[in-house]
C-alpha positions, 0 to 999 in steps of 0.5 A: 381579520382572515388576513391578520390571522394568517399573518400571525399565524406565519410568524408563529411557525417560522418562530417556532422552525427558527427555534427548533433549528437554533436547537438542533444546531447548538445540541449537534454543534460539534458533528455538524462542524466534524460533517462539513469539514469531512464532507469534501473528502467524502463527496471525492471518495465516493465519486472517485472511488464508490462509483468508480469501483461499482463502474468498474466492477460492472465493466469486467462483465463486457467486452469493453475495448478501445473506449471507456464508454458503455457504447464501447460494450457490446455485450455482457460475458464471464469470458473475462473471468473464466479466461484468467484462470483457463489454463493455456489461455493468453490471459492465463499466461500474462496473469499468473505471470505478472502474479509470480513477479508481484508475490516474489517482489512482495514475500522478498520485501516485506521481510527485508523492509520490516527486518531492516525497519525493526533492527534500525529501530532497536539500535536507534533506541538503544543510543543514549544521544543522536537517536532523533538525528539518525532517525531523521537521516534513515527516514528521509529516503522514503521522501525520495520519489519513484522516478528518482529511485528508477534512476538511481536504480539505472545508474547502478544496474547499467548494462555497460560499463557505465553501472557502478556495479559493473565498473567494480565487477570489471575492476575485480576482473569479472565480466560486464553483467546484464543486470536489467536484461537478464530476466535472472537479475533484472527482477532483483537489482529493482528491489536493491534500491527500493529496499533501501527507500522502503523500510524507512516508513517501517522504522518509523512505525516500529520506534513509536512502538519501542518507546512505548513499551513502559520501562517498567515491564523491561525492569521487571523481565531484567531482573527474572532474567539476563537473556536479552533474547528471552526479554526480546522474544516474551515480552518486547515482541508480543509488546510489538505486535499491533505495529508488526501486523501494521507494518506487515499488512502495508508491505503486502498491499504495497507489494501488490500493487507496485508499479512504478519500478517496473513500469520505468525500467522495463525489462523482461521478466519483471511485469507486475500485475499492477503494471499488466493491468495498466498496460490492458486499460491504456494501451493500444489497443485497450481492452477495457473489460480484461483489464477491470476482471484482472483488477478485481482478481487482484483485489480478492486476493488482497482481501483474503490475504488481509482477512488471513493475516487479521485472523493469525494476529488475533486481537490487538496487544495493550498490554501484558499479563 
């Protein structure tokens, strides 16, 4: 008798766990299938970047060298730190090195791409036939890769004879100039080929806001007024500015972290702070925990900066009064 009690007494409450979880499955279908399929995602994020963040974080206090290993770390500092903005200091000097090329790079191409991005953008708009194919040939050079354009880059800017610029400057009766060996020049002659292959996404970005402006809010300024530039100015660009702050907010954390120009044509006077960091984590011989504080310098200043801009934009545009 005991034992069939018992037994009923166990199918009766895996019914009921089976009829509370057929409930709770079909109440919370749609976030139990959104949660298995971000899940992957979210597993690598965190082991790829949480952890790696906090590991790496942790590794700026040590004086980590030659191993990426906590046996490598023989004690906890704030040398790595107090170094990087002690004046006089070798890790002064390489840093804010690095961080004048990285700002200069970034303030020179975030103006040029976005300039280029908003004028090809308008004129695209402006065209009654073709737009979609002109839009599609200017995109198609960010497609190109980094190894591609360095190239491209060397083809051009050769120090010899043998660069197309030197070969029209020689033709012209100049003198052959050593663009990628002149710490005046070598700096500006990466950014003429990744000028042209870094606004395209810019473009991009700005043409979906263009033509999603109402035709009617232009209609209604076309008839107040027949300056073009007053219509531009007090109703298409405040129309813009969630896109411009987009726009200008992924060309600063892009110049800040770029790498891979000066990483493929080395010259002097032209380490990025991405490229120093790299340099301090895997080469010979590595310095592990200098490496980790400058990249956590690096991103604070990436972050105040994105904090500023988000301030000056103020909120987002939907619409205007």
């Amino acid at each position: 008798m005991n034992t069939t009690a018992s037994g009923e007494m166990k199918r009766t409450g895996n019914g009921l766990f089976k009829s509370i979880f057929t409930k709770f499955r079909r109440r919370f279908k749609n976030e139990i299938s959104a949660y298995s399929i971000i899940g992957i995602p979210l597993i690598w994020w965190v082991i790829f970047f949480v952890i790696a963040f906090i590991w790496a974080f942790l590794a700026s206090f040590t004086d980590m060298r030659g191993g990426y290993g906590w046996e490598y770390a023989t004690t906890y500092t704030f040398n790595n730190y107090i170094n990087i903005f002690k004046a006089g200091s070798q890790q002064a000097n390489s840093f804010w090195n690095a961080m004048k090329v990285t700002v200069i790079w970034t303030l020179v191409m975030t103006v040029l791409n976005n300039v280029m991005g908003l004028l090809c953008a308008f004129l695209i708009k402006s065209l009654k036939k073709g737009g979609k194919v002109f839009l599609a040939l200017l995109f198609w050079p960010s497609l190109v890769s980094a190894v591609v354009s360095a190239d491209i880059t060397k083809t051009l800017f050769a120090n010899d004879t043998s660069g197309i610029f030197n070969q029209i400057i020689v033709a012209c009766g100049g003198n052959v100039v050593a663009w990628l060996e002149n710490p005046n020049t070598a700096l500006f002659a990466m950014m003429f080929v990744s000028f042209f292959f870094g606004f395209c996404q810019k473009l991009l970005i700005y043409y979906s806001s263009i033509i999603s402006i109402p035709e009617n809010y232009l209609e209604a300024a076309s008839l107040e007024t027949n300056s073009k530039s007053k219509v531009f100015f007090k109703i298409t660009l405040p129309l813009m500015k969630n896109a411009i702050v987009l726009n200008t907010l992924l060309s600063i954390i892009e110049g800040f972290k770029i790498l891979g120009p000066m990483q493929l044509i080395p010259s002097e006077g032209t380490e990025s702070v991405m490229l120093l960091i790299y340099k301090t984590l895997f080469e010979a011989p590595s310095k592990v925990g200098q490496g980790c504080a400058y990249a956590f310098v690096l991103f604070l200043f990436i972050f105040i900066i994105s904090l500023v801009q988000k301030k000056i934009a103020g909120k987002e545009e939907t619409s205007i009064e």
